[in-house]
Z-matrix of the N, CA and C atoms (Angstrom, degrees):
N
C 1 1.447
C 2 1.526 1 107.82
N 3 1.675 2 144.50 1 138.07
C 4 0.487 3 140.94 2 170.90
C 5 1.884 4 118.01 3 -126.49
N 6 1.093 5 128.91 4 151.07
C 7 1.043 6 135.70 5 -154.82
C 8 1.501 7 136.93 6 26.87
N 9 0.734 8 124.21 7 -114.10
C 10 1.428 9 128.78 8 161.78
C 11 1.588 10 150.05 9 -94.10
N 12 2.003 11 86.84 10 0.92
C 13 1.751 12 109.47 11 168.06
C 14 2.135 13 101.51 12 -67.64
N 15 1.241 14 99.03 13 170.01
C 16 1.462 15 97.88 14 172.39
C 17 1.388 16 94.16 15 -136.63
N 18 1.523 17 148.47 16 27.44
C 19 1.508 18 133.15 17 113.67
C 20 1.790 19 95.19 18 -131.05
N 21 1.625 20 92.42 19 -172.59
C 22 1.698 21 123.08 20 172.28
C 23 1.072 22 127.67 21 -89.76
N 24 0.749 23 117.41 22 123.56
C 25 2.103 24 101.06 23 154.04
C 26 1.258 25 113.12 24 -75.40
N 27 1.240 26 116.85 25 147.12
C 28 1.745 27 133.78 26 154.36
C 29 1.284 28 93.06 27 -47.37
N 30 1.734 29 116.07 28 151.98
C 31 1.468 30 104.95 29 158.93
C 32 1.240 31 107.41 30 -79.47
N 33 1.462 32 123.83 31 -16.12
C 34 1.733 33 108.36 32 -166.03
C 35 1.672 34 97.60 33 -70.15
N 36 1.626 35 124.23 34 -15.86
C 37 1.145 36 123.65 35 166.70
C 38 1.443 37 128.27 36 -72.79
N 39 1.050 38 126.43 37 -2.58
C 40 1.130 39 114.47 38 -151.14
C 41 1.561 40 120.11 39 -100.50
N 42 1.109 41 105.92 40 1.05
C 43 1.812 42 139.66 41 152.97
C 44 1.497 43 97.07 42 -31.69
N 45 1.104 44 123.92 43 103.84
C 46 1.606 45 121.28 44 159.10
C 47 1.675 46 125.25 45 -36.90
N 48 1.244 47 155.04 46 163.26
C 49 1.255 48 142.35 47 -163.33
C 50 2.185 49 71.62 48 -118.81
N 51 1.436 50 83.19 49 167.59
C 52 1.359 51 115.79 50 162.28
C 53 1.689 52 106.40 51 -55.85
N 54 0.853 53 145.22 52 -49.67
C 55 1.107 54 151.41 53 -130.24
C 56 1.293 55 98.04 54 -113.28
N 57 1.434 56 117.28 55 -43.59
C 58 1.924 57 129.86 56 -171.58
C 59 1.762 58 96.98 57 -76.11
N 60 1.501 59 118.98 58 -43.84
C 61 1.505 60 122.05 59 157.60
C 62 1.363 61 119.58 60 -13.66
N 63 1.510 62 94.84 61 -70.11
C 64 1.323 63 104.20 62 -147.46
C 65 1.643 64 102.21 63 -88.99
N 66 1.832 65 104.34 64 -10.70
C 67 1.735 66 92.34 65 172.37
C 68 1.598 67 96.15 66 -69.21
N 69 1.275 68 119.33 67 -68.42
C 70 1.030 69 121.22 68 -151.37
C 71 1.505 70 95.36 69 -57.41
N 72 1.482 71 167.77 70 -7.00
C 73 0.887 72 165.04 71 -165.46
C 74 1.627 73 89.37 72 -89.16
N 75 1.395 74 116.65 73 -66.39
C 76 1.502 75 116.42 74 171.56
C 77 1.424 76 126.36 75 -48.79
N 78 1.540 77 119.42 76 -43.91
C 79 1.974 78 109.67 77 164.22
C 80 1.442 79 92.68 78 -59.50
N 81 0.911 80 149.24 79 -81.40
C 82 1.554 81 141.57 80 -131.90
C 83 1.414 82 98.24 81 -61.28
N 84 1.729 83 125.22 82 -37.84
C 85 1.542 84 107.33 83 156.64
C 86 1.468 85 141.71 84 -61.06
N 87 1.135 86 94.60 85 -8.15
C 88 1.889 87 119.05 86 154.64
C 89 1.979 88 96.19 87 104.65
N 90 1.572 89 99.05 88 13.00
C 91 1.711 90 96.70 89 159.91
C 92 1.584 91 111.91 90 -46.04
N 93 1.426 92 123.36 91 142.61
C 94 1.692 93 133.08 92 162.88
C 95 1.254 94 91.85 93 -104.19
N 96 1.371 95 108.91 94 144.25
C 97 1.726 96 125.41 95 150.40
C 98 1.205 97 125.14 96 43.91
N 99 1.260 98 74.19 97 -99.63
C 100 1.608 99 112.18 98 -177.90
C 101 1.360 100 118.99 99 -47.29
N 102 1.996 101 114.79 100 -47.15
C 103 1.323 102 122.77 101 171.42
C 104 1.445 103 128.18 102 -62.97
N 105 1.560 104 101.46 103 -28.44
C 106 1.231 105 110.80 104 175.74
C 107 1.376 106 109.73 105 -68.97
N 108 1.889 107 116.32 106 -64.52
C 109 1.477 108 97.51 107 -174.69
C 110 2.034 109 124.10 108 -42.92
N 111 1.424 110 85.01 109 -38.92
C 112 1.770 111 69.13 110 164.39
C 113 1.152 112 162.36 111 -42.24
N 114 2.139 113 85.70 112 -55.26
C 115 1.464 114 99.00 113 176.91
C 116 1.769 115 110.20 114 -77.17
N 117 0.925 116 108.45 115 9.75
C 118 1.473 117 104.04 116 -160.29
C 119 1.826 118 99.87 117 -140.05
N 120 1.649 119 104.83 118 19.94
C 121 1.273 120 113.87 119 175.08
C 122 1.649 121 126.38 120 47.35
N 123 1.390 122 116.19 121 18.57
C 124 1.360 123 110.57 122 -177.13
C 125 1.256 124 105.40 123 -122.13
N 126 1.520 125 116.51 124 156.27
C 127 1.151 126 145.27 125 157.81
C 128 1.359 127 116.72 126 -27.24
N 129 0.927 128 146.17 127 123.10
C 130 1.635 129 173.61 128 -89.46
C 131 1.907 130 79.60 129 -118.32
N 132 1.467 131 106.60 130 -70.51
C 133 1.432 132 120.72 131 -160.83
C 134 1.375 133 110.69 132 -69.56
N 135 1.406 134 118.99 133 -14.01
C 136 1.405 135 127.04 134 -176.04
C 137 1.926 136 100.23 135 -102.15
N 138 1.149 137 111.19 136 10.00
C 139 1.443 138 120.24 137 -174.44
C 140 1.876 139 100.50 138 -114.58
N 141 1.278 140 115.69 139 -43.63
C 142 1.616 141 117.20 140 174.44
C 143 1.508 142 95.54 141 -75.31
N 144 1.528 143 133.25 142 -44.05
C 145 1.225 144 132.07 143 -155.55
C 146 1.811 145 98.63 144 -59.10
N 147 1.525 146 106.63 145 -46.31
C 148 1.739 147 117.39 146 -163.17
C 149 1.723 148 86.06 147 -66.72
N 150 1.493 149 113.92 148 -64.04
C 151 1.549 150 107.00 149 -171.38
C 152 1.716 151 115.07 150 -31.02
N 153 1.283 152 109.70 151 -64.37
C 154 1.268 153 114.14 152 -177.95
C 155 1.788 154 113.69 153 -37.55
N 156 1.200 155 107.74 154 -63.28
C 157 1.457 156 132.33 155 167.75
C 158 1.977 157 102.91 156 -28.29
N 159 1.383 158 94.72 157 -58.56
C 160 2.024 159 105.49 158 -168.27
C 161 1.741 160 82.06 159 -42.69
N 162 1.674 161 88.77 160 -65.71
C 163 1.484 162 99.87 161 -155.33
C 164 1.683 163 123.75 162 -41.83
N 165 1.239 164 96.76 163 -32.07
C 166 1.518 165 99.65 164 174.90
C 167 1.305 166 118.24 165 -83.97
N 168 1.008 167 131.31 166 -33.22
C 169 1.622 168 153.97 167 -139.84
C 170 1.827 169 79.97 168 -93.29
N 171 1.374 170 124.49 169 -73.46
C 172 1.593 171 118.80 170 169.22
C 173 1.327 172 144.76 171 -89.55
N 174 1.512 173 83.86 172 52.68
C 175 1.437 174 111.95 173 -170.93
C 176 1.779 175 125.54 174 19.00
N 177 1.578 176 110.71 175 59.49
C 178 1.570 177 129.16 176 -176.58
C 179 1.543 178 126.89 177 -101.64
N 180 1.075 179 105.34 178 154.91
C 181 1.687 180 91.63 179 179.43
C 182 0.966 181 115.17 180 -91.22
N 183 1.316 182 129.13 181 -8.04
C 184 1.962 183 136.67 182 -166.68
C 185 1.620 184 103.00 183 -156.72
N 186 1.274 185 95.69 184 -166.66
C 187 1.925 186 101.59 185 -178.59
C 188 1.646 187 78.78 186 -87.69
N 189 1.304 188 134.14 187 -66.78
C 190 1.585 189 138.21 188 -148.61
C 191 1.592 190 96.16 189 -38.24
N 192 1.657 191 111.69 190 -45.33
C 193 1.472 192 103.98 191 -157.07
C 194 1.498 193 89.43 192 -88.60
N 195 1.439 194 146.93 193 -7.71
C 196 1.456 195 128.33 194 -177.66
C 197 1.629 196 96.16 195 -79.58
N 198 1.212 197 104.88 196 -48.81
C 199 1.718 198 92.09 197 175.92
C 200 1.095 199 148.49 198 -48.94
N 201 1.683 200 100.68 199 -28.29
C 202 1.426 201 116.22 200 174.59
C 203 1.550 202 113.13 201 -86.30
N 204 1.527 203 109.38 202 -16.07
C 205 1.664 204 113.31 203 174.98
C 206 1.581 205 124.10 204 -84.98
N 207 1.744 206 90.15 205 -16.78
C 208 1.774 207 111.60 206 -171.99
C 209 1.936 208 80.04 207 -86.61
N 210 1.412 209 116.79 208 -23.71
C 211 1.754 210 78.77 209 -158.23
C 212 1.648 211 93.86 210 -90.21
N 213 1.886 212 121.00 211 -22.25
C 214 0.641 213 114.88 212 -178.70
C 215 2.146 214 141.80 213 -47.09
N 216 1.985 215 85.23 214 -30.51
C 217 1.359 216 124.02 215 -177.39
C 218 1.861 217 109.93 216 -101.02
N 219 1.444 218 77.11 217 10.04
C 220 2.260 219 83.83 218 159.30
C 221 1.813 220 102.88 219 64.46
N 222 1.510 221 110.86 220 12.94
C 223 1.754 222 119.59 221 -173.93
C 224 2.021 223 102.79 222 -71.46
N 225 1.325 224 90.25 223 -32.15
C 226 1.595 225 113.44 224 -170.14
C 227 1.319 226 124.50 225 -111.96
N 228 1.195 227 148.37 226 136.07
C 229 1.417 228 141.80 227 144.93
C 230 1.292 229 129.05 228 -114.43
């Protein structure tokens, strides 16, 4: 375990899902929360659950730094 996640990903996991894309495609458009579960029809808790997930999945310390690593790795524009 390292820092402040409380599990890992496999690396063969660590492929963003379709779905984790397109949140994080929406924070980096400066969607909050709330907008996201909307636009993207999910549940409030299934919207922190994916964040958490980004965050680990590209190895970041916050949403700010997954975004800047997703745009770095061409995930984002």
């Amino acid at each position: 375990m390292t820092g402040f996640h409380r599990y890992e990903i496999p690396a063969e996991s660590s492929e963003l899902t379709e779905s984790e894309a397109k949140m994080l495609q929406a924070i980096a458009d400066g969607l909050r929360r709330e907008d996201v579960a909307s636009e993207l029809s999910l549940a409030l808790g299934t919207v922190k659950n994916y964040r958490s997930r980004i965050i680990v999945k590209l190895g970041a310390e916050n949403m700010v730094n997954a975004v800047a690593k997703g745009m770095r790795r061409g995930l984002i524009v």
